[in-house]
C-alpha angles and dihedrals in degrees: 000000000000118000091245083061094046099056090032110135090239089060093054137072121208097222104186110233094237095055092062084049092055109032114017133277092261090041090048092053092051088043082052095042093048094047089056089054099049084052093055093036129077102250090195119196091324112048100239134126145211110248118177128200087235091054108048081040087055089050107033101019092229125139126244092249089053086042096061089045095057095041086054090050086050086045091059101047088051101246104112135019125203133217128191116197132160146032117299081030117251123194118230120192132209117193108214114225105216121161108246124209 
């Protein structure tokens, strides 16, 4: 891999300082992954996305299981909920938007 690849924007997450304060570094990443993709998806009415495990693995190398983990820890602080819907089942994502303070 040459180093151009290596610092490439599409190689790189933005995670926001105060989230890792709040929330946790991993949990921070996946936050940062998952607004990435939000920004890349189409949220629809209801403001909610498609997020595959093979694509947050692909952008924060973290497992499904992790992932699940991470997105339940998110549940619980308020800042995400998750959907599952379908068969086979999808998870779809919605990023609450709660002013923090």
């Amino acid at each position: 891999m040459d180093i151009l690849n290596l610092i490439s924007s599409n190689n790189c997450l933005l995670i926001n300082k105060e989230y890792i304060k709040k929330y946790g570094l991993k949990e921070s990443v996946l936050l940062s992954a998952l607004e990435y993709l939000e920004s890349i998806e189409d949220k629809g009415v209801s403001g909610y996305f498609k997020a595959c495990v093979e694509d947050l693995e692909e952008l924060t190398t973290f497992n499904g299981y992790k992932q699940r983990k991470l997105i339940d820890k998110l549940n619980e602080h308020g800042k995400v909920t998750s959907i599952l819907d379908g068969i086979p089942a999808t998870r779809y994502i919605k990023i609450n938007r709660i002013v923090e303070r």
